[in-house]
BAFI-57394 format. One record per residue (C-alpha): residue in one letter; chain; x, y, z. Coordinates in steps of 0.05 Angstrom, whole numbers. Layout:
<atoms>
ATOM code unit     px     py     pz
ATOM    A    A      X      Y      Z
...
</atoms>
This chain:
<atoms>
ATOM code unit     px     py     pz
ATOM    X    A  -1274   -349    636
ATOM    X    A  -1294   -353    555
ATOM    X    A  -1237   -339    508
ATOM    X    A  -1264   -275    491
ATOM    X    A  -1275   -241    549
ATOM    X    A  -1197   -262    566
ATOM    X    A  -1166   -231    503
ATOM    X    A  -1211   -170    525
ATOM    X    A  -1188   -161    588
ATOM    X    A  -1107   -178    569
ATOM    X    A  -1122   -129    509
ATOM    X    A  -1143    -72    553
ATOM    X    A  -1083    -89    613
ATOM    X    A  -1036    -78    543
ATOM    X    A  -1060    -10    525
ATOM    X    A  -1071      6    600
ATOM    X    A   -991     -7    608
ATOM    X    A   -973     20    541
ATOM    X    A  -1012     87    556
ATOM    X    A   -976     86    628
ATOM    X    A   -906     72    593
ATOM    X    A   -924    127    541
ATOM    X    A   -941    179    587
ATOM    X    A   -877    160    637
ATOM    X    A   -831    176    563
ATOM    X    A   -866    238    547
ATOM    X    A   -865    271    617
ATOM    X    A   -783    243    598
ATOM    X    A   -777    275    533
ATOM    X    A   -805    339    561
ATOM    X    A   -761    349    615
ATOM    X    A   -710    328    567
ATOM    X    A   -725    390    529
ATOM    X    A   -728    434    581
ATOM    X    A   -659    415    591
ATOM    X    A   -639    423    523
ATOM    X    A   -654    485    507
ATOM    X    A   -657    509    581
ATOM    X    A   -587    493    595
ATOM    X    A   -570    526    525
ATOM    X    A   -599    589    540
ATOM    X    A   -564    594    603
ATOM    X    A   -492    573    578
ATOM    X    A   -503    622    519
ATOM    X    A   -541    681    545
ATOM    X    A   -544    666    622
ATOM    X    A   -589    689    678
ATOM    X    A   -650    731    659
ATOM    X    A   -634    804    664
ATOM    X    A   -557    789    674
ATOM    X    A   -515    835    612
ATOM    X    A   -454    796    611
ATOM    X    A   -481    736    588
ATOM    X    A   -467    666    592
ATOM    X    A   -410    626    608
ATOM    X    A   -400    592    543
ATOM    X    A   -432    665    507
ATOM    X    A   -370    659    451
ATOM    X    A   -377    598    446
ATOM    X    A   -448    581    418
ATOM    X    A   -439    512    382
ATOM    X    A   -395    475    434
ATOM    X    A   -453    503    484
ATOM    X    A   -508    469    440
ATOM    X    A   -461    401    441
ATOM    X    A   -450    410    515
ATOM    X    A   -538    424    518
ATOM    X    A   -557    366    487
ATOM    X    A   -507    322    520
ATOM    X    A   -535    343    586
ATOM    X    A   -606    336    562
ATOM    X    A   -589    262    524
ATOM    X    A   -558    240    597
ATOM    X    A   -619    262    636
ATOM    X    A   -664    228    593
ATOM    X    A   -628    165    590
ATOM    X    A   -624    165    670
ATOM    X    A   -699    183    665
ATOM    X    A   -724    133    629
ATOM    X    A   -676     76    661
ATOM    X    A   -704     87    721
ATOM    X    A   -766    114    718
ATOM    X    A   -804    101    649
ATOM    X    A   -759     30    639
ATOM    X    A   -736     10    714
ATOM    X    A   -758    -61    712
ATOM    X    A   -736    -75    637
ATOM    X    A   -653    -68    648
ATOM    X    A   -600    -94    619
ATOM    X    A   -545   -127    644
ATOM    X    A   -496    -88    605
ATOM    X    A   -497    -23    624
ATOM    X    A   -448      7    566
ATOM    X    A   -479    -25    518
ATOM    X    A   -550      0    537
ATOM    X    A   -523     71    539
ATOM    X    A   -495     57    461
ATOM    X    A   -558     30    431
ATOM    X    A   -595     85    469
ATOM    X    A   -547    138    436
ATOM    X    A   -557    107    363
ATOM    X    A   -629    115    380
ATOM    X    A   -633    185    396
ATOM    X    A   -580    190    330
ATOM    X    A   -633    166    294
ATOM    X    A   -685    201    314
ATOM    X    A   -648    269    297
ATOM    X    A   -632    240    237
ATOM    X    A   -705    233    216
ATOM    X    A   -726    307    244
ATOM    X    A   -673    331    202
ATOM    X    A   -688    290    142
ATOM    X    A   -767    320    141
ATOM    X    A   -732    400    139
ATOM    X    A   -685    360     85
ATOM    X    A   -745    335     41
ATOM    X    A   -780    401     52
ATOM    X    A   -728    445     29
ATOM    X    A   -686    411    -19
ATOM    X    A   -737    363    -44
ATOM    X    A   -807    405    -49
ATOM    X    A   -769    471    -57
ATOM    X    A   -806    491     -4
ATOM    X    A   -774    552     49
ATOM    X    A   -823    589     83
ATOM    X    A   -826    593    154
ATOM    X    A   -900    558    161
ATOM    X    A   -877    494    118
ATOM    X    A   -801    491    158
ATOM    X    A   -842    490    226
ATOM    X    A   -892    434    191
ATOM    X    A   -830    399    170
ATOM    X    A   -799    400    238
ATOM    X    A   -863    385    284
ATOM    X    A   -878    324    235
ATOM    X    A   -810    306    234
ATOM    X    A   -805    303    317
ATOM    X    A   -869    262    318
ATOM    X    A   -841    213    277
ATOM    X    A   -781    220    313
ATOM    X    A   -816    207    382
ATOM    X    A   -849    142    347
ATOM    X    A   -793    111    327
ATOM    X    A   -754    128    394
ATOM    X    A   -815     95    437
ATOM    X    A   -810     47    392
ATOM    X    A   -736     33    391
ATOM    X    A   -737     39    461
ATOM    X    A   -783    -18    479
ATOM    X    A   -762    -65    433
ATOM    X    A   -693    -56    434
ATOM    X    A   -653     -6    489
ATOM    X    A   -692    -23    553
ATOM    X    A   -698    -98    556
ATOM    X    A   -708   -142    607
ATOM    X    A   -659   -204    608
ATOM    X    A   -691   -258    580
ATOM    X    A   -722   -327    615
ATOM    X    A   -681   -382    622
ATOM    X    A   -739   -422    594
ATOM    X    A   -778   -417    527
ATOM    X    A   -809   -353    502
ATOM    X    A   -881   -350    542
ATOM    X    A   -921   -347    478
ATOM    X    A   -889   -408    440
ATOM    X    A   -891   -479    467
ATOM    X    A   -822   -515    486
ATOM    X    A   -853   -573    431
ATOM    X    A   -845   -517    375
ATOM    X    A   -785   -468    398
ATOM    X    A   -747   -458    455
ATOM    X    A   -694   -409    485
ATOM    X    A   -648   -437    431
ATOM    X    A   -692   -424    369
ATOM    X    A   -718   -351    404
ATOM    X    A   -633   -323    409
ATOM    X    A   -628   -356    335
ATOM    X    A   -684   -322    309
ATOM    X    A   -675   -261    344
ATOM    X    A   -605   -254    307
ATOM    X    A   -626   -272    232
ATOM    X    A   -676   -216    252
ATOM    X    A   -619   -167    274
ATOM    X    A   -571   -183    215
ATOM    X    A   -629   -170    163
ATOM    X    A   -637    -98    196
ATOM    X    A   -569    -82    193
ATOM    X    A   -572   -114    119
ATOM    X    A   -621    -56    111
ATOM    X    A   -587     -7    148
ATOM    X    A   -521    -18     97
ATOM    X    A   -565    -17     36
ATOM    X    A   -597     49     50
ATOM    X    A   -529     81     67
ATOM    X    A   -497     47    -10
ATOM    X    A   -554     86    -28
ATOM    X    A   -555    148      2
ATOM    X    A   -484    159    -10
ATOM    X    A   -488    144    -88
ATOM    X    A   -547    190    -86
ATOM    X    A   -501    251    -47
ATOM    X    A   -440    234    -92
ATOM    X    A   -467    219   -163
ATOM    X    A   -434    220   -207
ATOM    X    A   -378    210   -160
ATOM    X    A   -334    278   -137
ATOM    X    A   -276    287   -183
ATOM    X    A   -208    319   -172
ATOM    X    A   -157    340   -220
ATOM    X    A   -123    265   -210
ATOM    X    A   -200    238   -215
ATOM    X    A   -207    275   -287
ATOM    X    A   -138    259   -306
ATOM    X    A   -153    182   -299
ATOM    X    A   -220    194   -323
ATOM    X    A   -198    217   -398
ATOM    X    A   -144    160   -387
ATOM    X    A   -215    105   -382
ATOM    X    A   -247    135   -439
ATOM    X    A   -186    139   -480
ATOM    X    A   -182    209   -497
ATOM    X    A   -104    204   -476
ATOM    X    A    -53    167   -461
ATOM    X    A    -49    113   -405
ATOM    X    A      4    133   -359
ATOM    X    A     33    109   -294
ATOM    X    A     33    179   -262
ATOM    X    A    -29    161   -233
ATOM    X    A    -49     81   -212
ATOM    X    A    -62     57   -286
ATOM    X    A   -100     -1   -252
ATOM    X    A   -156     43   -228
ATOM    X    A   -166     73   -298
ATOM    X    A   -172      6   -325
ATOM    X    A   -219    -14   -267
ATOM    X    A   -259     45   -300
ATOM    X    A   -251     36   -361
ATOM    X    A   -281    -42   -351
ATOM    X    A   -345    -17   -319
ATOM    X    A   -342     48   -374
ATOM    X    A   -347    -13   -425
ATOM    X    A   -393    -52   -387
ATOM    X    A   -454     -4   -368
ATOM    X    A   -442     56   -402
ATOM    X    A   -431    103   -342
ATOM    X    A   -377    139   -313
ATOM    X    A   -419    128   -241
ATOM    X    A   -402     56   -241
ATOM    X    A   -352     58   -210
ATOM    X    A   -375    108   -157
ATOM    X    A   -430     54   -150
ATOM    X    A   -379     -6   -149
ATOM    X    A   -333     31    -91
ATOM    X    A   -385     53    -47
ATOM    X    A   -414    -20    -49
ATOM    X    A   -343    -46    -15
ATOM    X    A   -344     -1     29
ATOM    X    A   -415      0     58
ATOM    X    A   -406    -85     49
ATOM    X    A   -333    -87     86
ATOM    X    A   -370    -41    141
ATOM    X    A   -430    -93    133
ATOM    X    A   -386   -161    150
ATOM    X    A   -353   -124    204
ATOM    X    A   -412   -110    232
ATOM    X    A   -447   -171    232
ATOM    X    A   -381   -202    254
ATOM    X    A   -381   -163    313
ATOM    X    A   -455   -178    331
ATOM    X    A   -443   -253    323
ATOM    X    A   -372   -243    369
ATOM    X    A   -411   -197    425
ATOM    X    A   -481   -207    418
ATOM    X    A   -479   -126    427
ATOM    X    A   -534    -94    377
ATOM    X    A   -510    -35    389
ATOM    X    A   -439    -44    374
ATOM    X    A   -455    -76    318
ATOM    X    A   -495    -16    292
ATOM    X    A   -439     32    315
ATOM    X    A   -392     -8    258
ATOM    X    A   -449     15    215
ATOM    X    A   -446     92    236
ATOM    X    A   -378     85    232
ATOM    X    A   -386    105    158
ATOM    X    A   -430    163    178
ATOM    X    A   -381    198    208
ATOM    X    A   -350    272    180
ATOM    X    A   -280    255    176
ATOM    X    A   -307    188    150
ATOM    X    A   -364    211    104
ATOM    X    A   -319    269     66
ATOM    X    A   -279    228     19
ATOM    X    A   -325    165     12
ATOM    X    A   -357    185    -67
ATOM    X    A   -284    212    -95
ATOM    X    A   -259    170   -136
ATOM    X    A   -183    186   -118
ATOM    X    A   -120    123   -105
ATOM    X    A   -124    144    -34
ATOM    X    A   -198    127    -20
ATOM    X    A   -194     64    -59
ATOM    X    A   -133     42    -28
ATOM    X    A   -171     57     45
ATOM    X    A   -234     15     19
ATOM    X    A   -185    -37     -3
ATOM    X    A   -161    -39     66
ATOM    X    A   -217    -46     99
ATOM    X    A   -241    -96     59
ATOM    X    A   -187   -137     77
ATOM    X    A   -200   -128    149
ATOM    X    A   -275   -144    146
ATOM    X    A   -244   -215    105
ATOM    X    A   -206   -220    169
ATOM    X    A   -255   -213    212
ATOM    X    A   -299   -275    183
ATOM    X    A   -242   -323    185
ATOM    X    A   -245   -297    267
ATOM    X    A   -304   -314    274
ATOM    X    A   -307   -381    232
ATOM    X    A   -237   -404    263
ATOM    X    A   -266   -446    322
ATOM    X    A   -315   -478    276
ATOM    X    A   -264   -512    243
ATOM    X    A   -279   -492    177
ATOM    X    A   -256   -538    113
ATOM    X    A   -191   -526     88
ATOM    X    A   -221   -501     17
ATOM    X    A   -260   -445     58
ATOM    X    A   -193   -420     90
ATOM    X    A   -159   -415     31
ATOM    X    A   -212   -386    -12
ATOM    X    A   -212   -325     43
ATOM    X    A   -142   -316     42
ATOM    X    A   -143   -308    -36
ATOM    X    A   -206   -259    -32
ATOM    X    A   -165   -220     23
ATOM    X    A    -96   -224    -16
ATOM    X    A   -132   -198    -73
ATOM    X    A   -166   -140    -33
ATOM    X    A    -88   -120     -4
ATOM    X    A    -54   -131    -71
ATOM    X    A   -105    -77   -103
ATOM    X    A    -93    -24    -38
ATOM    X    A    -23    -36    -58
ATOM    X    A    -29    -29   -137
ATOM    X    A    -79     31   -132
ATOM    X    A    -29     65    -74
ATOM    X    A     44     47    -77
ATOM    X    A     55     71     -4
ATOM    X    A      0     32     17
ATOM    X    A     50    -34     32
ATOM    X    A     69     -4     95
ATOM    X    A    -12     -6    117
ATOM    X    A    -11    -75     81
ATOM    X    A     30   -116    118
ATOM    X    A     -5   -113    180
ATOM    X    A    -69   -125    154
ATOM    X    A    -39   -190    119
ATOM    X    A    -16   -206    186
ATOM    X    A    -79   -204    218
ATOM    X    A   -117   -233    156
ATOM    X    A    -75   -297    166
ATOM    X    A    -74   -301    250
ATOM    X    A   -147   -297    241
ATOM    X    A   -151   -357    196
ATOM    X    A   -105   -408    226
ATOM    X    A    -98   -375    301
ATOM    X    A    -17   -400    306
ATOM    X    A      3   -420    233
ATOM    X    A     64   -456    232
ATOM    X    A    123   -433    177
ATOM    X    A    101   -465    108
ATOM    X    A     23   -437    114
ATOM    X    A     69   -367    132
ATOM    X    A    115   -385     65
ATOM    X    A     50   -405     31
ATOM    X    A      4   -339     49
ATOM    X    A     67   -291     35
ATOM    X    A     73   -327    -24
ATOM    X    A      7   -318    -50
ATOM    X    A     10   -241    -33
ATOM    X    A     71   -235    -75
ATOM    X    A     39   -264   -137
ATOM    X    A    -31   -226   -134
ATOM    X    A     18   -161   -127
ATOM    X    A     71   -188   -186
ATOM    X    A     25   -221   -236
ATOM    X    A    -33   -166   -246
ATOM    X    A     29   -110   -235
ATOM    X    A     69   -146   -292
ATOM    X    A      2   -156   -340
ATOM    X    A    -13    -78   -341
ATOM    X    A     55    -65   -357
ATOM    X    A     68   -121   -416
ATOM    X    A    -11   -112   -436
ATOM    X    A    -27    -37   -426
ATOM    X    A     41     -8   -430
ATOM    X    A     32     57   -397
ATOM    X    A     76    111   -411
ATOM    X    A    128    121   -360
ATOM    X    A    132    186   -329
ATOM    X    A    182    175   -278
ATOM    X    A    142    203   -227
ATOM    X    A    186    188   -163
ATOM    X    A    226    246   -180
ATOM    X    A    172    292   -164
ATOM    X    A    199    284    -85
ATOM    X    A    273    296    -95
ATOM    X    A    258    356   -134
ATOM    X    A    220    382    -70
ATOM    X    A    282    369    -32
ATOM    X    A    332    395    -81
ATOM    X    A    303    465    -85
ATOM    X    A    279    461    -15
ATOM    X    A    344    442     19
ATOM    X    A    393    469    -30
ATOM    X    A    401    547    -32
ATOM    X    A    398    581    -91
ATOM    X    A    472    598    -94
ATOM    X    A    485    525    -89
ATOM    X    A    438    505   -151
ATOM    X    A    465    551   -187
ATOM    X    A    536    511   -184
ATOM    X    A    503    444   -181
ATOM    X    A    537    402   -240
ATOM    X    A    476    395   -284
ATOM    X    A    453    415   -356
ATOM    X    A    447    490   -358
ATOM    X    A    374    484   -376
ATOM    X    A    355    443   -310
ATOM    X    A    399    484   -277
ATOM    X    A    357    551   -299
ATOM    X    A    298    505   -285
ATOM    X    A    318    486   -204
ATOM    X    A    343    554   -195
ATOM    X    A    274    583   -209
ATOM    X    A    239    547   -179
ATOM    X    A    266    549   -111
ATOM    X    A    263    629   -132
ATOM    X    A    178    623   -143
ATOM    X    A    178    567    -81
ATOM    X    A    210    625    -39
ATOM    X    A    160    676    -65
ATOM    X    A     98    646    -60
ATOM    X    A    107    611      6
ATOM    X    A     99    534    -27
ATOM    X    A    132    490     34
ATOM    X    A    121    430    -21
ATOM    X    A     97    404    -91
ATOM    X    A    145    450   -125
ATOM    X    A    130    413   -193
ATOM    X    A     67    446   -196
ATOM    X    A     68    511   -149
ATOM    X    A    136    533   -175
ATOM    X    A    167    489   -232
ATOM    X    A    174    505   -298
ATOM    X    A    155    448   -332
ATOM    X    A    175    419   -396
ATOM    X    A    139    388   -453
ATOM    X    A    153    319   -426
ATOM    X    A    144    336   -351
ATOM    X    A    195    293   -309
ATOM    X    A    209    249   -358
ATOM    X    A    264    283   -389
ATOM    X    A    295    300   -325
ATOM    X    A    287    253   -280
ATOM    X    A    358    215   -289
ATOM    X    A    393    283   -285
ATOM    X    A    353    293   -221
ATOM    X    A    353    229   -189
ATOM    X    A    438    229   -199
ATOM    X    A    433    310   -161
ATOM    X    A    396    284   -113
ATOM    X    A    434    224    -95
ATOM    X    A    498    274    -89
ATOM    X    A    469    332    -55
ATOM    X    A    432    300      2
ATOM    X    A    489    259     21
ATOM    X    A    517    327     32
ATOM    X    A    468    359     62
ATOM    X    A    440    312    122
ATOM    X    A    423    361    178
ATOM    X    A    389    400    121
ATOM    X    A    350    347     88
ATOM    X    A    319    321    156
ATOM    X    A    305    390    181
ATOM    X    A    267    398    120
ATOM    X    A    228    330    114
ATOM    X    A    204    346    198
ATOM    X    A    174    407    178
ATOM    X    A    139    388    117
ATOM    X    A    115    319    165
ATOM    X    A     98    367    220
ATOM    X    A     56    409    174
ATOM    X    A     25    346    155
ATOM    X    A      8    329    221
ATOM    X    A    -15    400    263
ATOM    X    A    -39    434    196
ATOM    X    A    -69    382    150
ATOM    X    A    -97    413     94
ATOM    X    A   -157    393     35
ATOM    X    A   -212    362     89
ATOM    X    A   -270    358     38
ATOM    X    A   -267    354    -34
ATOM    X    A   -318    399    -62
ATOM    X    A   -360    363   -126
ATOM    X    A   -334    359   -190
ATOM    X    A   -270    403   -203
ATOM    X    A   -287    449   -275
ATOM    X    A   -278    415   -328
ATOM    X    A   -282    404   -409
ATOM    X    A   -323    332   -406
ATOM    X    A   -394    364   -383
ATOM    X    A   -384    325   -320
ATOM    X    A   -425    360   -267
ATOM    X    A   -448    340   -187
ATOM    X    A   -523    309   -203
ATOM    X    A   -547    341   -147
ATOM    X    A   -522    405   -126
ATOM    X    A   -569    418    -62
ATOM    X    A   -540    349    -34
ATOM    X    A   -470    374    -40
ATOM    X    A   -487    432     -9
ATOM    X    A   -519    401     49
ATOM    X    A   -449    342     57
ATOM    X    A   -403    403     39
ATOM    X    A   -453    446    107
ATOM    X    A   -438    375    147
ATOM    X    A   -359    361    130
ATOM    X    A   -341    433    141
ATOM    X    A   -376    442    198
ATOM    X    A   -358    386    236
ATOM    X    A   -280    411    214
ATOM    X    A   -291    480    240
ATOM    X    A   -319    456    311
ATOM    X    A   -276    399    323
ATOM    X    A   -206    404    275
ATOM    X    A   -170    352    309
ATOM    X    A   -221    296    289
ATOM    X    A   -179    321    216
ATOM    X    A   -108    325    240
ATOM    X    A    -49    277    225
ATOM    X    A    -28    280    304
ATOM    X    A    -90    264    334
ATOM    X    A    -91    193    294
ATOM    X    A    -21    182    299
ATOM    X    A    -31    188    372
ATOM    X    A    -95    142    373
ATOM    X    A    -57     93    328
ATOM    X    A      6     85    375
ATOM    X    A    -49     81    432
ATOM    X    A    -71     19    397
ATOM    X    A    -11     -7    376
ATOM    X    A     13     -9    459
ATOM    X    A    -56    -11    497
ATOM    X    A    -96    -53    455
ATOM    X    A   -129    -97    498
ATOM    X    A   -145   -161    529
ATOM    X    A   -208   -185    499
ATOM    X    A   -231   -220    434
ATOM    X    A   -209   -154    392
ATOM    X    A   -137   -155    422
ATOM    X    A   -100   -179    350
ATOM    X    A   -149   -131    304
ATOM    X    A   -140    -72    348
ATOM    X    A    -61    -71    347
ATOM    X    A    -70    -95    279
ATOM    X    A   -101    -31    262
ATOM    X    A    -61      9    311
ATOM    X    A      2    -18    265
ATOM    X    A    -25     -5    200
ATOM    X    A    -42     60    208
ATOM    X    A     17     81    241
ATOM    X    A     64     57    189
ATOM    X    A     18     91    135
ATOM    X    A     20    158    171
ATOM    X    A     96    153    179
ATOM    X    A    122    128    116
ATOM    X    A     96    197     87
ATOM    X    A    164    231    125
ATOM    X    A    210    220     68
ATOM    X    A    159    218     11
ATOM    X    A    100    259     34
ATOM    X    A     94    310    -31
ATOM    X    A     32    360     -4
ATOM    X    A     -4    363     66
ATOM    X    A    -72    330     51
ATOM    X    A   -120    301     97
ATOM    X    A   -122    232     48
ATOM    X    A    -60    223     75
ATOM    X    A    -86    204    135
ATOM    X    A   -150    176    112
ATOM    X    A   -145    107    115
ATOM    X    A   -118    116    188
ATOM    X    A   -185    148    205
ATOM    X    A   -233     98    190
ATOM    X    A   -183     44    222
ATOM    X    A   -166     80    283
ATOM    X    A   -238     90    294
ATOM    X    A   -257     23    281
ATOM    X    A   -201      1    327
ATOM    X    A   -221     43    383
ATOM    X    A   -294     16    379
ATOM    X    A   -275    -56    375
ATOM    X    A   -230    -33    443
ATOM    X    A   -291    -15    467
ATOM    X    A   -327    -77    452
ATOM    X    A   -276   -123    474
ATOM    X    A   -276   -103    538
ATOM    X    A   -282   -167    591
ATOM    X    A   -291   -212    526
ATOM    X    A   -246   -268    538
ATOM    X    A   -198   -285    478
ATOM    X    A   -216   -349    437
ATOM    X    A   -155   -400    448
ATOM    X    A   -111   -403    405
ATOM    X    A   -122   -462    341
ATOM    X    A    -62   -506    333
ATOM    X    A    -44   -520    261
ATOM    X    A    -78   -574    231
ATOM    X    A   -122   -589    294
ATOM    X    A   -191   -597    297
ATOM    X    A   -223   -528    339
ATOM    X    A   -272   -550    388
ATOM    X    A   -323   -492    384
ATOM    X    A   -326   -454    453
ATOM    X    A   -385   -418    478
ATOM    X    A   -389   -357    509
ATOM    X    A   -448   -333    551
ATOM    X    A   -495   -300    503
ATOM    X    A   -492   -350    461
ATOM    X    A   -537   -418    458
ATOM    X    A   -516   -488    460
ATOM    X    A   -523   -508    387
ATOM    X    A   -498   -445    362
ATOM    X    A   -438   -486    319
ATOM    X    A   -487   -511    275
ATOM    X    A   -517   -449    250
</atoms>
């Protein structure tokens, strides 16, 4: 048969299968809709001509959820069986993932065309919002055939060498290899777009009162103090210097956290082979509860992003352990992740507790069972990248001391004390006045905590004056006052935990710098996304529900490859959330931030690790032979 009659005839078999595939996913997608809005209407409004409505009638945006879930199911059991049945793959759950992510996508994109048309163009009628949306689900429907094919419904491949390409030139081995430099470039792209994105949504970065406070601290329109981490002003004050923007820095933390996310994510895909769990590290960032704090510039998030960091550091000495890696390489990770952990701890004094069992994991994951002097030698080095830079700032910067700890035992003194009782307390008459009104305005305006700002009347010199006198009270009242003091301290944790407070930090707070939000419409649109997501499902922002999913993980974390990291995690937040009880001065949700993102990183790596084995343990000082598992190919070490 001549060459070109063959290509003809495979050319038209192509398009004959692709039009028979393409047909198979619309009649799909159709259905799908049907569903969708079918099963909507019904839950909502119910049976034509019925006047009590649906079942789920007061209830209109958990019915929608409940909808599309219904319609997402049926068109993933649709197209597996139907559209896709010969192309399946092996792993069910991790098929059903990368097909969610898919459809994820594709929303994302029919939203993004309403998005452009409205925020971007300026453009609100009804004719160019139904233009927007039909060109928006076309492109949507593209790039879900598309995604699809290429990567959800996938035949397992041949044992032998790709079809098209000759053994001579590449087999199975140089295919898989291939095929993952390919997948680590897209999520490459995938983190760069979402650094991008989110110093787009956040420029200049949102600022709170703290933010502004630290912000005329960089520029050095007043004095450096230590109310406030004086290491993150000077961090800002550095880039300030360096490029002339107060943005750098919203740049520079976004970057670490959309690069931790990054590593972890590629870590993952190199430990499972899963593309779709390795894309779900991705989305992890994506998230509400996530998404809400990641452009404020506030100790909290940069402890959190500090944190996680560390982890991701972690996570490549797991997954260079069994290779053996040189000595020098060890070491120079432990120093980048000591240095990550001794910043979460400068920039958030509470944020040892979370620390420690990070710097637990970070080590296990380098040397698998280190014996005691690389323990001495690690804690060690954690000690000095905490002492040395902590000592510098002091002897170099010399902030102003502002005795801040005795912002907490003034919450308890005029909280657990009764007014009778500081009135008679053996203090100056002046602080005496002072505590005495103040649990007076406490009383009256219903403030549980923070009484140095709801209800104290502060002096000229704010704590500093005070703070011996009250430090001395409070060491001789609370002894006094037990039952009191821990009565207090559980409902001020509890109120934490069932009614956290300050979910979404709106923009810039006013201000006399001229610092405003670059783009208002794009905080509208987060601020419509946060909120909204905290009004339908609260718990996802509540103190108990990740204290719950931490101690999950801390008991029940698993058997597989992610056992250490999960109770790792499960540790580390747990002791954050809890070492708020005696100190915790206000009921914000950035308490409980940086147990978010690692609770929900620890209960997808759960997930992942599922019937992956455990790498053996590496003995100290021996040499790791490198242990394959099945999806991975026989020269895979040398990569």
């Amino acid at each position: 048969m001549p060459v070109l009659e063959s290509v003809t005839l495979r050319a038209r078999d192509a398009i004959k299968g692709l039009w028979r595939e393409a047909a198979k996913f619309g009649v799909v997608g159709v259905l799908a809709f049907v569903v969708d809005n079918g099963g909507y209407n019904l839950l909502v409004f119910g049976l034509p001509g019925g006047a009590a409505g649906g079942v789920m009638r007061t209830a209109p945006v958990q019915a929608s959820v409940v909808a599309t879930a219904v319609a997402a199911l049926f068109s993933w059991v649709g197209n597996r069986y139907w559209t896709y049945r010969g192309r399946h793959r092996e792993k069910v759950t991790e098929e059903l993932m990368l097909f969610l992510v898919a459809n994820g996508a594709g929303l994302a994109i029919t939203a993004g065309t309403v998005f452009a048309s409205r925020q971007l163009l300026g453009l609100d009628s009804a004719l160019s919002d139904n233009t927007a949306r039909i060109i928006g689900w076309v492109l949507a429907t593209l790039f879900r055939f598309y995604a699809y094919r290429r990567y959800v419904f996938v035949a397992p491949r041949p044992a032998g060498p790709h079809p098209a390409v000759s053994i001579r030139h590449m087999g199975q081995t140089g295919w898989r290899r291939r095929g993952r430099q390919h997948w680590t470039w897209a999520l490459t792209a995938v983190a760069a777009v979402c650094w991008a994105a989110t110093v787009l949504v956040f420029a200049p970065g949102y600022l709170s009162p703290d933010s502004l406070d630290q912000l005329r601290q960089a520029r050095g329109m007043t004095q450096l103090t230590d109310w406030h981490p004086p290491v993150l002003a000077l961090v800002w004050r550095a880039l300030i210097a360096v490029t002339g923007s107060l943005t750098s820095l919203l740049v520079v933390q976004s970057f670490v956290f959309w690069a931790a996310l990054w590593v972890l994510a590629r870590c993952v895909w190199r430990l499972t082979a899963s593309r779709g769990g390795s894309l779900a590290v991705l989305g992890l960032g994506l998230l509400p509860y996530v998404l809400t704090f990641v452009g404020v510039v506030w100790k909290d998030v940069h402890a959190a992003f500090a944190l996680l960091a560390a982890c991701a550091v972690a996570f490549t000495g797991l997954l260079l352990r069994d290779r053996d890696p040189r000595p020098a390489v060890r070491w120079g990770l432990l120093a980048l992740g000591v240095l990550f952990l001794a910043y979460a701890m400068l920039v958030r004094k509470n944020a040892f507790l979370a620390a420690i069992p990070v710097f637990v994991m970070l080590v296990l994951a380098l040397w698998g069972t280190p014996g005691r002097r690389t323990w001495v030698t690690c804690t060690a080095a954690l000690a000095a990248a905490l002492v040395v830079p902590a000592a510098a700032i002091s002897l170099f910067a010399a902030p102003l001391q502002t005795k801040q700890g005795a912002q907490i035992m003034l919450d308890d003194l005029v909280h657990v004390l009764t007014v009778d009782e500081l009135r008679s307390v053996d203090v100056s008459p002046a602080l005496r006045d002072r505590l005495v009104a103040s649990a007076r305005e406490c009383e009256r305006v219903g403030a549980l905590s923070d009484a140095y700002w709801a209800c104290y009347r502060r002096p000229a010199d704010g704590l500093r004056g005070d703070s011996g006198a009250i430090t001395s009270l409070w060491l001789r009242e609370m002894s006094g006052h037990v039952p009191q003091y821990l009565q207090y301290r559980l409902l001020l944790f509890t109120t934490l935990l069932f009614e956290t407070d300050y979910v979404y930090k709106a923009g810039i707070t006013r201000n006399d710098l001229g610092v405003e939000v670059a783009h208002p419409r794009l905080e509208d649109l987060l601020g419509t996304y946060v909120k909204g997501m905290a009004q339908d499902l609260p718990w996802l922002f509540r103190g108990w529900f990740w204290l719950a999913v931490a101690l999950v993980l801390t008991i029940r974390p698993g058997r597989g490859v992610f056992a250490m990291p999960v109770r790792a995690l499960g540790v580390s937040s747990a002791a954050y959330i809890l070492g708020y009880l005696p100190i915790m001065p206000a009921t914000d949700y950035r308490y409980v931030y940086w147990p978010a993102i690692a609770c929900s990183l620890g209960l997808l790596l759960l997930l992942l690790g599922r019937g992956r084995p455990a790498p053996p343990p590496t003995a100290p000082g021996a040499t790791a032979g490198r242990t394959l598992t099945a999806h991975e190919p026989a020269d895979a070490g040398s990569q």
